[in-house]
C-alpha positions in Angstrom: 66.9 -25.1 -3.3 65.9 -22.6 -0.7 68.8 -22.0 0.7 69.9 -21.0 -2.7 67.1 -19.1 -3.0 67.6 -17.2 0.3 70.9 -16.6 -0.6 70.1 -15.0 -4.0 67.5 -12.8 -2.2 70.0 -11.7 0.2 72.7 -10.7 -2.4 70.2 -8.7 -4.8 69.1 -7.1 -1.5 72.4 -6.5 -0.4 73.5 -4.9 -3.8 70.4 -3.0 -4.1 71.1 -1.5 -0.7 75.0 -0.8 -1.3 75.9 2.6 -1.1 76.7 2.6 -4.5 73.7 1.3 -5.7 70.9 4.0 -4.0 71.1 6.7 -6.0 70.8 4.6 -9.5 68.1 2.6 -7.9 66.0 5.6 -6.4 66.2 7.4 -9.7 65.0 4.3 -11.8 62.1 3.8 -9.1 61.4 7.9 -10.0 61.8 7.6 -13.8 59.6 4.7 -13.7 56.7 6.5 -11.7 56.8 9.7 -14.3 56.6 7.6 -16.7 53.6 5.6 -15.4 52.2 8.5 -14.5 52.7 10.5 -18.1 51.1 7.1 -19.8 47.8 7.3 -17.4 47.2 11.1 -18.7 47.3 10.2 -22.4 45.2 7.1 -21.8 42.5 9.1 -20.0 42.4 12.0 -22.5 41.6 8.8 -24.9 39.3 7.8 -22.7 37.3 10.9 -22.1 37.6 11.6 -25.7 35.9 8.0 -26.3 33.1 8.7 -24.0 32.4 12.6 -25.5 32.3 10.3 -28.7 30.2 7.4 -28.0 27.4 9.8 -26.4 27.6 12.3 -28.9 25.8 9.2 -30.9 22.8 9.1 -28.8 20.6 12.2 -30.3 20.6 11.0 -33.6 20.6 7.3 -32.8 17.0 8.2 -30.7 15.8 10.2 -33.7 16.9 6.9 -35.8 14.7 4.8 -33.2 12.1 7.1 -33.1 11.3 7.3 -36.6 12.0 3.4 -37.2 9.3 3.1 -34.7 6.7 6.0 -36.1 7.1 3.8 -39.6 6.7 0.8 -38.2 3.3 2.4 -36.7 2.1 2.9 -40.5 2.6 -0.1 -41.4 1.0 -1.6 -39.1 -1.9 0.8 -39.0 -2.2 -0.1 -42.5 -1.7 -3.8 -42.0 -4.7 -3.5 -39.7 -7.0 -1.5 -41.7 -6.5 -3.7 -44.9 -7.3 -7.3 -41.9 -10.3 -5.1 -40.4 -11.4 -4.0 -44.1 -11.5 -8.0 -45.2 -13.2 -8.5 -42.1 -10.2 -11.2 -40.6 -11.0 -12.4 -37.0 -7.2 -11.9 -35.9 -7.5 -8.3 -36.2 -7.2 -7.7 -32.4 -4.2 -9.8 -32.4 -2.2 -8.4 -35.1 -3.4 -4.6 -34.0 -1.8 -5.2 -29.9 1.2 -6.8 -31.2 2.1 -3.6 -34.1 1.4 -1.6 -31.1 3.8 -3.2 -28.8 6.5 -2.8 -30.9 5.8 0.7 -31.1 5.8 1.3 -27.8 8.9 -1.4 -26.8 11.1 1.3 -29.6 10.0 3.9 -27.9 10.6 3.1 -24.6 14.0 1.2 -25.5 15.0 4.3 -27.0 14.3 6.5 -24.1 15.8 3.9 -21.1 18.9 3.6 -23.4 19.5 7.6 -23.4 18.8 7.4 -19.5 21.3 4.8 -18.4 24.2 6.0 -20.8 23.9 10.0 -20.5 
């Protein structure tokens, strides 16, 4: 099996190298690089065009973030009024954990803007 093998090798080398056989073989290699080469600039025009796209999205998603977070704040403001007002124990509680997810959307919103733009 190897020496067929070796024998294959050395008659598609041997035809590839024929006189007759450079000139074809040299301008396929060439048509096949401008063509590689043509197909890489479309796909990085797509891909620049993707990434202009994607963060033209941030601003408004942050503004989204931001005021999903400002009315989550009243809610919870009011949620801790109305458990202070009935004089609950668990006010403390339910006060630090409204205000932690205030501050985690916030400060999710603002890392995300830093590591994508």
């Amino acid at each position: 099996m190897t020496k067929f093998l070796k024998s294959l090798y050395n008659r598609i080398v041997s035809f590839v190298n024929s006189p007759a056989m450079r000139r074809p073989v040299a301008a396929l290699l060439l048509l096949t690089a401008a063509v590689q080469m043509w197909a890489a600039g479309n796909g990085m025009a797509g891909i620049n065009e993707a990434t202009s796209m994607v963060t033209s999205y941030f601003d408004p998603g942050t503004k989204l973030i931001y005021a999903i977070g400002a009315v989550v704040g009243l809610i919870g403001g009011v949620k801790v009024y109305g458990k202070f007002s009935s004089g609950d124990p668990d006010t403390s509680k339910t006060a630090a954990s409204w205000f932690g997810a205030c501050i985690f959307l916030i400060v999710a919103a603002t890392i995300l803007r830093s590591f994508f733009l």
